[in-house]
N, C-alpha and C positions, 0 to 999 in steps of 0.2 A: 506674650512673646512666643513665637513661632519654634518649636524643639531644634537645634541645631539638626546639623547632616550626622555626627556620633550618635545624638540622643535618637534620632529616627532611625538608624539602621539599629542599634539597639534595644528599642520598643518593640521591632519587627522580630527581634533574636528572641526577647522574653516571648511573645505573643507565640512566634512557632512554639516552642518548649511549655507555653500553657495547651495549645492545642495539641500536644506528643503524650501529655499523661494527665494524668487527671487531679491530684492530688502534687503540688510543688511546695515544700515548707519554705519560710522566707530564706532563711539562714543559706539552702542551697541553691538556690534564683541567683540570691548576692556573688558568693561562688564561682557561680557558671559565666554569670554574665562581669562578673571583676570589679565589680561596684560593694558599695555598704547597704547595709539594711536600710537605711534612711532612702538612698536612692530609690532603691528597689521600690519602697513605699510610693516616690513621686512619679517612678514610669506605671506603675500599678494605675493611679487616680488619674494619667492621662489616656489611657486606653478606655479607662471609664467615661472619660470625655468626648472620646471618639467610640462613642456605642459599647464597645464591649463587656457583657455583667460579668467582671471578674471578684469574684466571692474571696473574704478573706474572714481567718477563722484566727481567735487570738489564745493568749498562750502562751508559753517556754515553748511547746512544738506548732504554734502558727503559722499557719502557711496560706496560699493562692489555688485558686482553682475557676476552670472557665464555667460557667453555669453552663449546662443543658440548655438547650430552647431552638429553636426557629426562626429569631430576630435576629440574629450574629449579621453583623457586617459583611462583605464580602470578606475571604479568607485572603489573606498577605502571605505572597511567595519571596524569598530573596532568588537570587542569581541560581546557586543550586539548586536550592528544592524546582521554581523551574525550566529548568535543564533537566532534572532526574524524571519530571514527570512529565515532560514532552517526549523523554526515551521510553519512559515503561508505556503511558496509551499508546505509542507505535509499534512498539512489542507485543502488547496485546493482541495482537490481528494474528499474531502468530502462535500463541499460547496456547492453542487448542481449545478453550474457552467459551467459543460461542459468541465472543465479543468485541469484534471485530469492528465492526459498521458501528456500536453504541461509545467504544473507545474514542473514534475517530468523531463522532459528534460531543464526544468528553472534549477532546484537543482542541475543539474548534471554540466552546464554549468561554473552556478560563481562557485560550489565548484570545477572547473579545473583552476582556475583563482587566487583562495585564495592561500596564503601561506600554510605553514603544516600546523603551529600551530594553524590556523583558522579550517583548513578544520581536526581536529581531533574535536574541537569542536563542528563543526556541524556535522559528522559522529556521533559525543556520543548522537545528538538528533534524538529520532527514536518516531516517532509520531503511535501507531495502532489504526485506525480507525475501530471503532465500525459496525458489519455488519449490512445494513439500513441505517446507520447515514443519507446517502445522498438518502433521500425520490424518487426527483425527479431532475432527468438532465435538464439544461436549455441551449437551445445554445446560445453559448457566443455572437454571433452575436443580438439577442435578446435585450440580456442584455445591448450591447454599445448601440444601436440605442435608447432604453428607457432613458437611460443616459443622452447618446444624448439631448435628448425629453425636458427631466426634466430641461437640462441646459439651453438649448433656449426656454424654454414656448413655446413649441408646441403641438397643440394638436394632440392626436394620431390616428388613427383609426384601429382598430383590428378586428378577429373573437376570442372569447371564448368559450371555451369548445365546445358544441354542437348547441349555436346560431343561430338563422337563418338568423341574422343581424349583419353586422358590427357593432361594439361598437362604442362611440367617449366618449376620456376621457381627462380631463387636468391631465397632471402625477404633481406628484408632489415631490415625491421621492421611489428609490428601497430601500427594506429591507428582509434580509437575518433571516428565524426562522427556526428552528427544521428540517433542511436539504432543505427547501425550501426559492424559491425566491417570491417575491411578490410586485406588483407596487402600491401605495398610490396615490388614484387620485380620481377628482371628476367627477362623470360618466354626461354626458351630457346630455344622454336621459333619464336619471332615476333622473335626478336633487337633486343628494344626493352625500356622500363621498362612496366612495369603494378601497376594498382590492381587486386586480385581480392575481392571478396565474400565476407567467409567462411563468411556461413551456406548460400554457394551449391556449398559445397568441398566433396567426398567426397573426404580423404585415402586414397592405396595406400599400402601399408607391403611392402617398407622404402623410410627416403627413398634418395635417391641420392646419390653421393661428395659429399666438401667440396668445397668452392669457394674462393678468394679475392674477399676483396668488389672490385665497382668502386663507382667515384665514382660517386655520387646526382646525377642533376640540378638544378640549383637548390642544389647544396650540405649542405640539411640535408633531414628530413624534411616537415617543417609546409610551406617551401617548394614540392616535389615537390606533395605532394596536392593546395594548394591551386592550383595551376597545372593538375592534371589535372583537376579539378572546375571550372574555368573553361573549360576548352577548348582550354588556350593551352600552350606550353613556358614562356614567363616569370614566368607569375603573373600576368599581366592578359589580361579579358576580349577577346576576338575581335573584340568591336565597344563603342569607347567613342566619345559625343558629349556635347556640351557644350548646354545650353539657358539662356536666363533667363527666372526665372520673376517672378510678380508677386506674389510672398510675401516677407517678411523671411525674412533668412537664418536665426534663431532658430524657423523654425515647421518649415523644411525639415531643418535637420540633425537633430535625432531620427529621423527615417526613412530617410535615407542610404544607411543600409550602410555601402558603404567606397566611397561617392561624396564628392567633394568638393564644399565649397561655400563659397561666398564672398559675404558682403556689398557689393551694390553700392549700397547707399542703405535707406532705414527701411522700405519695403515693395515690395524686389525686392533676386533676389541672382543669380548665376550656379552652375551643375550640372553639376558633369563627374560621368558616370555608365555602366556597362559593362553591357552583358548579352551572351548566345551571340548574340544577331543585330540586328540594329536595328530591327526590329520589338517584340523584347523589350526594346530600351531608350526605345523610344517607348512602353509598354505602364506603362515602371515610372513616367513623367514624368508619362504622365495621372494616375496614380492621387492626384496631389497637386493634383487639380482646381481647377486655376486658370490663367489664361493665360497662354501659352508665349509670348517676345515675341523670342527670337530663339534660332534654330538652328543647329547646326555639326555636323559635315559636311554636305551634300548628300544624301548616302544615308541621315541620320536625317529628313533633313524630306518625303525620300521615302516613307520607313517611317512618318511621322503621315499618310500621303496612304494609303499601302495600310490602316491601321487604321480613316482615317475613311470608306473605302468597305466596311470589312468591317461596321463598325457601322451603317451605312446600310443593307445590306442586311439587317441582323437586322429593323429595327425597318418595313421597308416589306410 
């Protein structure tokens, strides 16, 4: 007998979640998928029916696992998985990655593989990438060997930008911003953390010895970058001031950023806001052209005095 329309969409649910990890004990398959062990057992032996070597190990802690190999069937997407990955190959192009043209022969490939009813769904996802988005190409070969790097604690040795010396850095992780890539690492000969470029990296091979990682600043990653892209060690801006302005709070906070703002009455609020210097955060408060009715610190209402003499002189 033929698996109903339940038992197929949930063969497909167990099979994702065999493909997601490597090691699934029975007891939490059952679980996931809201069935008993016994079941679990009989969607097990029909995917074995349908090609797939799903290895089972017995025990009190027994569990499923997809064998390794080369022979697997074609892979089974449900409705989201693709949806999710008709958006990210089209994103790709824009990733700075180098993967542009090989993504879009990825799309083309499983959507010859899906059924209709899939492949009308991710035909209706049509992604347009903003022109620039993708700053700067990296080759994708770069990218794995850094990877690489980060996975075995090894140290690297490169050229950057215009150097006249090889670098050496313990990576520590890649992170993807504003169309560029960038490796998280402590520089060796500068005996500090650094952000490096990596479309601007000429790896030497070989890397050099392992390492033991140290402690990240700031704790995790996302922390770390976004403090060296501020200027700062903590994560906030070099220079923050406080202004009110003569706008409801409701017209200011869409433009913010990660300024705060507060409602001080129906048409004025106060702005706490950061930039690398107080010129620049005099720069960003104009831009919401309307009257500035009180300033904080000193040095920003200094910084309105040095902008209203710079624009004085443009226009004389």
């Amino acid at each position: 007998m033929p698996p109903t329309s339940g038992t197929s969409s949930r063969l497909l649910t167990l099979l994702s979640l065999l493909q997601a990890r490597r090691d699934w004990p029975g007891a939490t398959l059952a679980d996931r998928l809201g069935v008993t062990a016994r079941t679990v057992r009989r969607d097990v032996d029909r995917l074995r029916e349908l090609g797939y070597p799903v290895q089972a190990s017995k025990g009190p802690d027994g569990g499923y696992r997809l064998a390794a190999g080369t022979d697997l069937p074609p892979m089974l997407f449900d409705d989201d998985q693709a949806v999710a990955l008709a958006v990210a190959l089209q994103l790709a192009a824009t990733s700075g990655a180098g993967i542009g043209e090989a993504a879009a022969r990825a799309l083309t490939t499983v959507r010859q593989v899906m059924p209709a009813r899939l492949r009308h769904r991710v035909d209706a996802v049509q992604v347009t990438p903003l022109a620039g988005a993708a700053a700067a190409e990296v080759d994708p070969a770069v990218l794995v060997a850094l990877t690489a790097a980060v996975r075995r604690r090894e140290v690297v040795r490169f050229d950057h930008g215009g150097t006249p010396a090889p670098r050496r850095a313990e990576p520590h992780a890649l992170v993807a911003r504003a169309g560029r890539w960038y490796l998280v690492a402590f520089d060796l000969d500068r005996d500090d953390w650094r952000t490096f470029r990596c479309d601007r990296m000429t790896l030497r091979t070989p890397n050099g010895p392992r390492f033991t990682p140290r402690a990240l600043p700031g704790g995790d990653v996302a922390t770390f970058v976004d403090a060296a892209f501020r200027g700062g060690a903590t994560g906030s801006w070099p220079c923050t001031g406080t202004v009110e302005l003569g706008l409801p709070a409701a017209r200011v906070a869409p433009f913010a950023g990660d300024g705060v703002v507060e409602e001080l009455g129906p048409d004025r609020c106060r702005l706490t806001i950061g930039a690398w210097s107080w010129v620049g955060v005099a720069a960003a408060v104009a831009r919401y052209d309307t009257d500035v009715l009180a300033v904080d610190p000193p040095e920003l209402a200094a910084a309105f005095r040095t902008l209203s003499a710079r624009f004085a002189r443009v226009g004389s």
